[in-house]
N, C-alpha and C positions, 0 to 999 in steps of 0.2 A: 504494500500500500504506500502510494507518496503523499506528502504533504498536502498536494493540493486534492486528492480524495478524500483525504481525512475532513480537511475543510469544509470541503462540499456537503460535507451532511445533514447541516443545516440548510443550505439552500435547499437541498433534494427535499425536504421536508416541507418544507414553504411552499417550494413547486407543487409539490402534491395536496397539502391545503388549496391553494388555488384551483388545480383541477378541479377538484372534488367543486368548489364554488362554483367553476364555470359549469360544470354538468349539472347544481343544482337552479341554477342561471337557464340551462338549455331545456330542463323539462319543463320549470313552470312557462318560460315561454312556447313549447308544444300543448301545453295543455290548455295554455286560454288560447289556444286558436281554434275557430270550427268553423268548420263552412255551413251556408245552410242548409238545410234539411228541405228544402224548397221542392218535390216532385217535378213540377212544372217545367224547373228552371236545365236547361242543358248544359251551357256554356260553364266553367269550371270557374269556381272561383277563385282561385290560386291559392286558398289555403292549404289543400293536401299537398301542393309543392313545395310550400313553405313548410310545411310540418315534414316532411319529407326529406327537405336539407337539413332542417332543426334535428331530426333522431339520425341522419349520417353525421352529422356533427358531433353528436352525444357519443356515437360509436366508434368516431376516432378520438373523442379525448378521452374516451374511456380506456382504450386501450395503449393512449399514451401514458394514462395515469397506471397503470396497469405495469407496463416497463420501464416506470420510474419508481414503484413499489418492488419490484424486484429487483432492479439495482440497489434502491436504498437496502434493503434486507443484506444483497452480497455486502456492499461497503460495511455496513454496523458488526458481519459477523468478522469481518479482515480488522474493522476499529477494536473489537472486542480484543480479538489475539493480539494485537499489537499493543492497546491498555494492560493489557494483563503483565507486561515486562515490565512497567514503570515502579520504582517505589511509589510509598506515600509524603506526602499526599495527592501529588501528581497522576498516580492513579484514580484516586476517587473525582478528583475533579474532571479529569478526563472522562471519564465513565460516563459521568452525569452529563457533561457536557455533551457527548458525542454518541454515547450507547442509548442513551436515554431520552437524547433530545432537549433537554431543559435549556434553556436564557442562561448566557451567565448571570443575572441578577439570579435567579432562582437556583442555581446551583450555588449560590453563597447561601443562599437562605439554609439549604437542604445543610449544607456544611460548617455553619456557623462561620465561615470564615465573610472578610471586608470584600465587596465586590472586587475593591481595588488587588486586593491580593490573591483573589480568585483568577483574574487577566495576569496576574504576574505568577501563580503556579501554572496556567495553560502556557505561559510563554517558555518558561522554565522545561516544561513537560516537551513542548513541540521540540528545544532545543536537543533537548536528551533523545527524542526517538529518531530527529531527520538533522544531526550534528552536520551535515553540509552545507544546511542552507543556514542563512542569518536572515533575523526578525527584520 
């Protein structure tokens, strides 16, 4: 695992809150659409084609979110092995941060420690697992 996948774990996570928004975004707009129910009427009223783009829509962001769920899964279980080398408290912060998903605010919370030195054990932590690169 490099540095910048490790990072990425939060973004992938955010990405996939979004998805998930945007598909719950794409259904209610399929469902307040109808066309009428009118017999009489021939000529189409372009809602089944709209509601027709609206659920291929849903079905490609579904299955983007889908293999963005399953990358995130491979990266946390490569995070995981990779936290598990660090002492403490490098470890636990890590954990929290990256296995777990938390804020660093919230990962100070969980650990009693100062946010401030919660950024300065992650920084500490990156330096120990990826020593080539500088902060």
């Amino acid at each position: 695992m490099t540095r910048e996948e490790l990072c990425s774990i939060p973004l992938t996570e955010s990405k996939i809150r979004i998805l998930d928004e945007r598909i719950k975004a794409l259904r209610v707009a399929a469902t307040s659409l109808s066309a009428p129910l009118s017999p009489d009427k021939v000529q189409s009223s372009g809602a089944g084609d709209r509601i027709a783009r609206i659920v291929a829509n849903i079905v490609d962001v579904e299955a983007e979110m889908k293999e963005t769920q399953i990358r995130l899964a491979e990266l946390k279980v490569e995070a995981n092995r990779l936290v598990d080398e660090l002492p403490e408290p490098e470890q636990s912060v890590m954990a929290l941060r990256y296995c777990c998903g938390y804020t660093w605010a919230r990962v100070a919370d969980e650990t009693g420690y100062d946010e401030r030195y919660v950024y300065k054990i992650g920084a500490r932590a990156l330096s120990i697992l990826f020593p080539d690169r500088h902060c």
